[in-house]
C-alpha positions, 0 to 999 in steps of 0.5 A, a space after each residue: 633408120 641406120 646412122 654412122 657417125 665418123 670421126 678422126 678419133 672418138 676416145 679423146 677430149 674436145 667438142 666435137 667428140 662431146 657433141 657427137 656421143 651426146 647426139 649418138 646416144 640420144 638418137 640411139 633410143 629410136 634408131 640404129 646408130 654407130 661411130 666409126 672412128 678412124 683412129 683409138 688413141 687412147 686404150 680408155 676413151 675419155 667419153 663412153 656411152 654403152 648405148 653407141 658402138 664404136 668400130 676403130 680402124 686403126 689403133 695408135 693408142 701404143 704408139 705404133 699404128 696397126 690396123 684393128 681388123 685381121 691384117 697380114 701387114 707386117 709393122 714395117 709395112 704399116 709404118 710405111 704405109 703411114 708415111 706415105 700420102 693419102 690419094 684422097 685428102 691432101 696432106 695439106 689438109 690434114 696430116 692424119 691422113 696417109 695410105 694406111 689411112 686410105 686402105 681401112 677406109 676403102 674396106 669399111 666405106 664402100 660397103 657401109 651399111 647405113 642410111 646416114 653417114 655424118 662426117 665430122 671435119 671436111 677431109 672425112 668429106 672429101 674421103 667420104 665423098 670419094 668412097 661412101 655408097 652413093 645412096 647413102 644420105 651424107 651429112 657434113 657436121 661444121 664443127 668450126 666457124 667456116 670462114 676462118 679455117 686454114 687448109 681444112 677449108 678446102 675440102 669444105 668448099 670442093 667437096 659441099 656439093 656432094 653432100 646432102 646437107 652441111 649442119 654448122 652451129 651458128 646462124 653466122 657460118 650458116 650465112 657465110 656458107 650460103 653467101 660462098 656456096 650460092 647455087 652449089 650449096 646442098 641444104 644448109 640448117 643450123 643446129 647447135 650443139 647440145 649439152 650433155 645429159 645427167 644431172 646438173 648441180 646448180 651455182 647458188 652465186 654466192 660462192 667467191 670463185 670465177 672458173 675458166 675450162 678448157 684445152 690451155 692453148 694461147 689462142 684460148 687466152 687463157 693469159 689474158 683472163 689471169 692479167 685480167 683477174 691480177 688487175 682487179 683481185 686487190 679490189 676483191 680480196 676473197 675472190 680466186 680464179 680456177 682454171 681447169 684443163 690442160 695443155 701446151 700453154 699450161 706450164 707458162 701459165 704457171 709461171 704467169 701466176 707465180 711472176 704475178 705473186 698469185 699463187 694463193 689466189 689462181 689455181 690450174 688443177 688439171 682437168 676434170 671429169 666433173 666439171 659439172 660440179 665444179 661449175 655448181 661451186 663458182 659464181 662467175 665464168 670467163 671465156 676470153 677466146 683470142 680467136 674464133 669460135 664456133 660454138 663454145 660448149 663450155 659457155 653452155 655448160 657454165 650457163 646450164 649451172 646458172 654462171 653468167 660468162 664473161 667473154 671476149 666478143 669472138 666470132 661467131 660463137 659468144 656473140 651468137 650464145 652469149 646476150 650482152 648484159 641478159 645472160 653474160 657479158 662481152 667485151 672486145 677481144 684482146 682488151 684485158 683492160 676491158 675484161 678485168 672492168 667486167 670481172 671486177 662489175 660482176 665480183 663487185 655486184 651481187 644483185 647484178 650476177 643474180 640477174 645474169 645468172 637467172 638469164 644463163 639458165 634460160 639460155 641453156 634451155 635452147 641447147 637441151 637434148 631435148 630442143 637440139 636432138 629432134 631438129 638432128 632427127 627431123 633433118 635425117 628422115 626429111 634426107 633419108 625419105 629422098 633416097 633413090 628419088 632422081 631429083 636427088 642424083 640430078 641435083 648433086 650432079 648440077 651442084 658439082 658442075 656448077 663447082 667444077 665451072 668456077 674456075 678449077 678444083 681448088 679455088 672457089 669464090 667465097 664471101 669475106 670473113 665477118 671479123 665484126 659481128 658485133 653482139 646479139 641484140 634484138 634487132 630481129 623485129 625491126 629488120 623484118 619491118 625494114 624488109 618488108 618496106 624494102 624488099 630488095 634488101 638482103 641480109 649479108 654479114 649478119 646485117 641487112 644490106 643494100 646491093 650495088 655493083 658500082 659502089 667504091 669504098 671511097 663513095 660509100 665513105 662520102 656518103 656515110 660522112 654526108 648523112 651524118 653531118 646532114 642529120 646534125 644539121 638538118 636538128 642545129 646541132 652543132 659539130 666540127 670535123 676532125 681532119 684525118 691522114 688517112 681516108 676516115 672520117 670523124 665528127 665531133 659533137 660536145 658531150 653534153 649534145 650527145 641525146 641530141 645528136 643521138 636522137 637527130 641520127 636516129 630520126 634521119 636514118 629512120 626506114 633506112 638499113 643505116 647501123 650504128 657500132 657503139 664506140 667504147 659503151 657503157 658495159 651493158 651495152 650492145 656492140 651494133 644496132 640499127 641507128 634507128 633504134 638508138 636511145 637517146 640516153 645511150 651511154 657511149 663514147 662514140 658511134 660509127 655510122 654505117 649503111 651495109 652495101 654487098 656486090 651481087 656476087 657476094 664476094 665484096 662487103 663494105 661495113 663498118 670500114 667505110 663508115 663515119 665516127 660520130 665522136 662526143 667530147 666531153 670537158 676535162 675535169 677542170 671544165 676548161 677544154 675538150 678531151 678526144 673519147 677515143 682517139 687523138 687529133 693532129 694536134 693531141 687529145 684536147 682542143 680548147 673547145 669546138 666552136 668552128 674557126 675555120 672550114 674544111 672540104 670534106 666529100 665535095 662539101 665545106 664543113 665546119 672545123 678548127 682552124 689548128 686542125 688545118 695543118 700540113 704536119 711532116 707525116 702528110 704526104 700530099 704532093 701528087 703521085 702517079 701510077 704507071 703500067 706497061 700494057 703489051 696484051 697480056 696481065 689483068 690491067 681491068 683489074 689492076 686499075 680497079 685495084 687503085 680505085 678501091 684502094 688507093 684513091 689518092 692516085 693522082 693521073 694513071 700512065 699506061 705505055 701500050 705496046 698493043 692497042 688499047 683494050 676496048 674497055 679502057 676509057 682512054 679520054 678520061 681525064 685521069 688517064 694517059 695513054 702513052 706511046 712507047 715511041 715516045 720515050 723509045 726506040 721503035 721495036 724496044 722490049 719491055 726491059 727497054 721501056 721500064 728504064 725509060 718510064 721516068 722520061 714520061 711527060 708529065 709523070 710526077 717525081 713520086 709514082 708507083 710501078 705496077 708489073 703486070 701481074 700486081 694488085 693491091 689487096 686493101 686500103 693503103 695510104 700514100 705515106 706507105 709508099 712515100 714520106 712526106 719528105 721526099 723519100 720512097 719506102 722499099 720492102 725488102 723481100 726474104 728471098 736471097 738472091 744467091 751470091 756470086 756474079 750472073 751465071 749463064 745458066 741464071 734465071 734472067 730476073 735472078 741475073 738481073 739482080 745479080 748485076 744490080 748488086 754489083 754495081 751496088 757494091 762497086 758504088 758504096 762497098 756493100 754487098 746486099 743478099 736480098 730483092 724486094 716484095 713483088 708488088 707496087 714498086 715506089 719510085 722517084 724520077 730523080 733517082 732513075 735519072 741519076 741511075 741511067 746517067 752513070 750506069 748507061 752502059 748497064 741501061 743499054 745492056 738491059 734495053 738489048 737483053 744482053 749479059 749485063 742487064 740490071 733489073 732496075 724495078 725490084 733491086 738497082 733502084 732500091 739498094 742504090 736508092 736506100 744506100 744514097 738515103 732517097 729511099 727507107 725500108 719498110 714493110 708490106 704484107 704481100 704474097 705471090 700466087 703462082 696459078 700455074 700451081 694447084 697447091 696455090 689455089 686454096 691460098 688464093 681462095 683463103 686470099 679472097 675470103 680474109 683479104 689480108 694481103 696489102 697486096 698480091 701477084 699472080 704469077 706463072 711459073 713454067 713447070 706447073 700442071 695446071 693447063 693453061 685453059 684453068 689458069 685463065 678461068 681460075 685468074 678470071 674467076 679469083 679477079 672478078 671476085 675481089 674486084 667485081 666494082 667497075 673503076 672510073 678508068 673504065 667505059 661506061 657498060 
């Protein structure tokens, strides 16, 4: 079998260069393999294996790019060439990739000699997929956690039907590619990667050294493992910290240790090409990654010599190789407090980092050449033996139409990211007895989960809440309910009735895909397991009880953000009051004692709280709130009103002024909903400008409502209080576009005039000359202020109702400014962004949108000069909409 690797460069330092030349070299002894490396950027590679050749296309190694074939091209010409883009990778993609590029991969890779071509980051596979031999087996190796690549993300989705088989590391990413691909995924198998070869001192663990490896990048948290080791060195005086690499971080890590006076006891001496020794030498490993990881080879190298690793809980890979308190141990990412705790354990505890130790060895024996190398080989010849067979040609072409139908070429439907994998426990068995009594249950985010296309946040809130206070109920444990601002939901239990309520938790959810995250455990304790599984004698601050729902098309799941805090209160060192184990109340972080005073509504049921719990403090905003819509037949109202039901179920009453009929779909006599006439609060005939400066005459409308344009939605969970104050103010969000200054030229764009004109009148009302509009996205508005705007500017009111010159764009510039400078109004901020369909760079943005949900909102807008046709808009705004919002809302006919 002829295999080739390809790789952007095969000379230098990293995982992936590791990974390849350890499974080249060892599928070399059976087979025909070659790496072709697309660039040599150093004149000595930092691996070499004799057994592997390697073919470089362009030598860059010198500084000045020139082809490694016999080229005619002058230097000039390369250099040209370089700076021109790629026709098959988008610069966004990768900047690596130009025409000089392009011109050595057209020559080596139509005519490519091999069975199976692995390519080794997804713009390899989009050059692949373009220019590769069709009959030759292409397979894309996922060197990195899928779900949280940037703009390299994109190839992956467009181009994974054309391969044969995606290879990712870890089960998690193999989930999330399967969830997002669905039936345009080609074969998806995990293999890790595998140690290298050669012999491998052993760590006796005696040693007073805790060594941490690795490119010094911020991400890599390098800074983190220093203050870590800084808090608890004092309490270990013989103990010192190594940190071998290097990079951009390298120099401030310096000054780190210097500004901390540790520079007898933290070392950084570089990199070195005998790590295996130096590991031999320590007794602990720290890996604080502050962002995602995909496999983490170093972990392994470090487990392999017999070092247990300390790790921030990073996903997906530390979760999936470290076993919490067997191998290693994890804590949350980011808390450097709870990182020097585990340090201090393990330097303070002999016994304890021999039995990691002995675990780490045992763990590295899944990652041997041996294990890893065949399921590589085995993968290969299973592809190999379909070449030439048509269901292999008939298969890629049903898997790229079905790619090409979803709604464009650069936006594809995905899953969201899993940010809270929680850590390895062996849960396996117990979820394979729950699927075989429930079936119909699927694994979705690395947890067992029930599937619903009705379900809204707010419900699955409710219902986690009910099952909570009816499992302690149902055993007479006695609880409270910590009254919330926010849409979360807290119960309180004494400490000492934690087995109690563990125990009533456990049995209530037994046959039930019900999880539990502990909240603030004991060290060597799991993050998430099946509340049925709980111990009793658990030692944990709290729980967050949760039972996973995913929609059928995979692209909306509810976890632990819907889920209730089962919290246990312990006494305070006097034994007098009760102190909150994690977070504050209303009223601080005592209580005198948990004995109900008072009842509280909660999820359409009264429950037991305290009476000085039941306050209205000034941050509640809690006076009715309205939102308001102009339908005139175009803009995505379906989604936009399920956007307020997701996220904003504090709405009181939904105002739509429809210019055309109603939509078939809408549930005009629901009791929330008014459908208003535009006649009522107009003059028949009156455009959209008119409208919007007569929305505040709507009867009925309350003094503090939202104005949703037609191309808004929210994007995520948002309370009242960041649009409103409980004192009666709105919140405006400043946008960084300028509008430019001088007064409204003909030639303007019509909003930019707009805004124009309202600046003037800012200006010649308070003297101030404001440079910048607002955020496109759900406007606050108070009635009081509008009314007091069309009195003094009717003139303006009526320009902007006719569309004459001095029209003032009232929503997104006079409102705010003349609001804030009249003290109604505060500046705030919201994360939101603009998406312009009409452009093909916004798609992949809008696919990274659907998969991170991180925007508090967003806009789909439509600028005139894009080239995507009309016909793709609809299917790509279709497509992304009912993606992020598949939950029919109650504003909405019953199907």
């Amino acid at each position: 079998m002829k295999i080739t690797y390809l790789l952007m460069t095969a000379d230098d330092l990293g995982g992936t260069e590791n990974a390849v030349v350890t499974q080249a070299s060892h599928l070399s002894s059976k087979h025909d393999v070659r790496v072709i490396s697309v660039y040599r950027s150093r004149p000595d590679p930092f691996f070499v294996n004799e057994s592997v050749p390697v073919t470089h296309l362009i030598d860059v190694s010198s500084g000045s790019p020139r082809p490694l074939r016999d080229a005619g091209l002058t230097d000039g010409e390369c250099i040209r060439l370089t700076e021109l883009s790629s026709t098959y990778v988008d610069p966004t993609w990768d900047p690596a990739f130009n025409r000089l590029t392009d011109i050595e991969l057209e020559l080596c890779l139509p005519s490519l000699d091999t069975d199976v071509l692995v390519v080794t980051t997804p713009p390899l596979t989009a050059a692949a997929a373009q220019l590769a031999p069709p009959d030759v087996v292409m397979i894309q190796q996922e060197h990195h956690p899928s779900p949280f690549r940037h703009a390299s993300g994109e190839p992956l989705m467009a181009f994974a039907p054309h391969t044969d088989a995606i290879v990712a590391l870890t089960e998690s990413t193999t989930a999330w590619l399967s969830e997002s691909l669905g039936p345009n995924a080609p074969r998806l198998v995990t293999i890790p990667n595998a140690l290298p070869d050669g012999y491998r001192p052993r760590s006796s663990g005696s040693e007073p050294v805790i060594v941490m490896a690795g490119r010094i990048i911020p991400e890599k948290g390098f800074a983190h493992a220093i203050e870590a080791f800084d808090a608890v060195a004092d309490d270990h005086p013989e103990w010192i910290l190594k940190i071998f690499g290097d990079g951009s971080e390298k120099a401030r890590l310096k000054r780190l240790v210097d500004a901390l006076g540790r520079h007898d006891r933290i070392f950084l001496p570089g990199s070195s090409k005998q790590m295996e020794l130096e590991w031999a030498q320590a007794s602990i490993a720290v890996l604080p990654s502050l962002g995602t990881e995909a496999f983490g080879l170093v972990q392994i190298e470090a487990m392999a010599a017999g070092i247990p690793v300390v790790s921030y809980d990073s996903p997906p890979g530390p979760v999936e190789i470290i076993r919490h308190g067997i191998d290693g141990l994890l804590v949350p990412t980011g808390d450097i407090e709870r990182l020097g705790d585990a340090l201090g354990q393990l330097m303070g505890d002999a016994k304890l980092r021999k039995s990691l130790a002995e675990g780490a060895l045992e763990r590295a024996k899944a990652f041997s050449p041996a294990r890893v190398v065949p399921l590589w080989e085995d993968l290969m010849l299973s592809l190999v033996a379909e070449i030439g067979s048509p269901e292999r040609a008939t298969r890629r072409a049903d898997r790229i139409g079905r790619r090409a139908a979803l709604g464009g070429s650069r936006f594809h439907p995905t899953t969201p990211a899993n940010t809270s994998d929680g850590w390895r426990t062996d849960q396996d068995a117990h979820e394979r007895a729950l699927v075989a009594s429930r079936p119909e249950l699927v694994r979705s985010g690395g947890r067992l989960a029930e599937v619903s296309d009705a379900a809204l946040p707010a419900d699955l809130r409710s219902a986690n809440f009910l099952r909570v206070t009816e499992a302690l109920a149902a055993a007479g444990v006695p609880f409270i309910v910590i009254p919330t601002v926010g849409q979360k939901t807290r119960i309180a239990v004494e400490s000492e009735l934690r087995s109690a309520a563990v125990s009533a938790l456990s049995a209530a959810t037994n046959g039930l895909p019900v999880y539990a995250e502990l909240l603030s455990p004991r060290s060597r304790q799991p993050g998430t397991v099946l509340a049925s599984t709980l111990p009793s004698d658990i030692e944990v601050k709290g729980l967050r009880v949760f039972s996973p729902v995913v929609t059928t098309s995979r692209t909306l799941r509810h976890g632990p953000g819907v889920g209730c805090d089962l919290e246990f209160w312990p006494l305070d060192g006097d034994g007098e009051i009760r102190t909150a184990p994690l977070l504050p109340t209303v009223r601080g972080n005592s209580l005198e004692s948990l004995e109900p005073t008072a009842s509280i509504s909660v999820a359409g049921k009264d429950h037991p709280t305290r009476t000085e719990l039941i306050l209205r403090d000034t941050t509640l905003v809690d006076d009715g709130i309205d939102a308001v819509w102009i339908w005139s037949g175009q803009g995505e109202l379906r989604y936009a009103l399920r956007s307020v039901a997701m996220y904003a179920p504090w709405i009181r009453h939904v105002y739509i002024v429809a210019e055309s009929p109603v939509p078939d779909w809408l549930d005009a006599d629901q009791s929330r909903v008014t459908v208003v006439s535009p006649d009522s609060i107009v003059e028949a005939g009156s455009g959209v400008a008119a409208i919007e400066g007569r929305l505040h005459h709507i009867a009925g409308l309350s003094e503090q409502f939202l104005y949703f344009k037609h191309d808004v939605f929210l994007g995520r969970s948002l309370g009242a209080s960041r649009f409103f104050r409980a004192n009666g103010t709105a919140v405006c969000f400043p946008s960084k576009e300028q509008i430019p200054l001088g007064p409204a030229l003909p030639d303007d764009d019509y909003y930019v005039a707009g805004c124009k004109n309202a600046r003037a009148l800012v200006a010649q009302a308070f003297g101030r000359t404001l440079t910048h509009d607002y955020v496109r996205a759900p406007y606050s508005a108070l009635r009081s202020v509008l009314e007091d705007l069309e009195g003094q500017f009717g003139g303006q009111w009526r320009d902007t109702a006719s569309g004459g010159a001095d029209h003032v764009t009232i929503y997104g510039s006079l409102l705010q400014e003349y609001g804030f400078m009249q003290r109604h109004f505060v500046r705030g901020k919201l994360s939101a962004s603009t998406f312009d369909i009409a452009r093909r760079e916004d798609h992949a943005a809008m696919t990274r949108l659907l998969t991170m949900r991180n925007l508090d909102s967003f806009c789909l807008s439509t600028s005139s000069n894009g080239t995507v046709p009309a016909s793709e808009q609809s299917l790509v705004v279709e497509a992304l909409l009912s993606a992020y919002f598949p939950v029919a809302g109650p504003f909405e006919k019953s199907s």
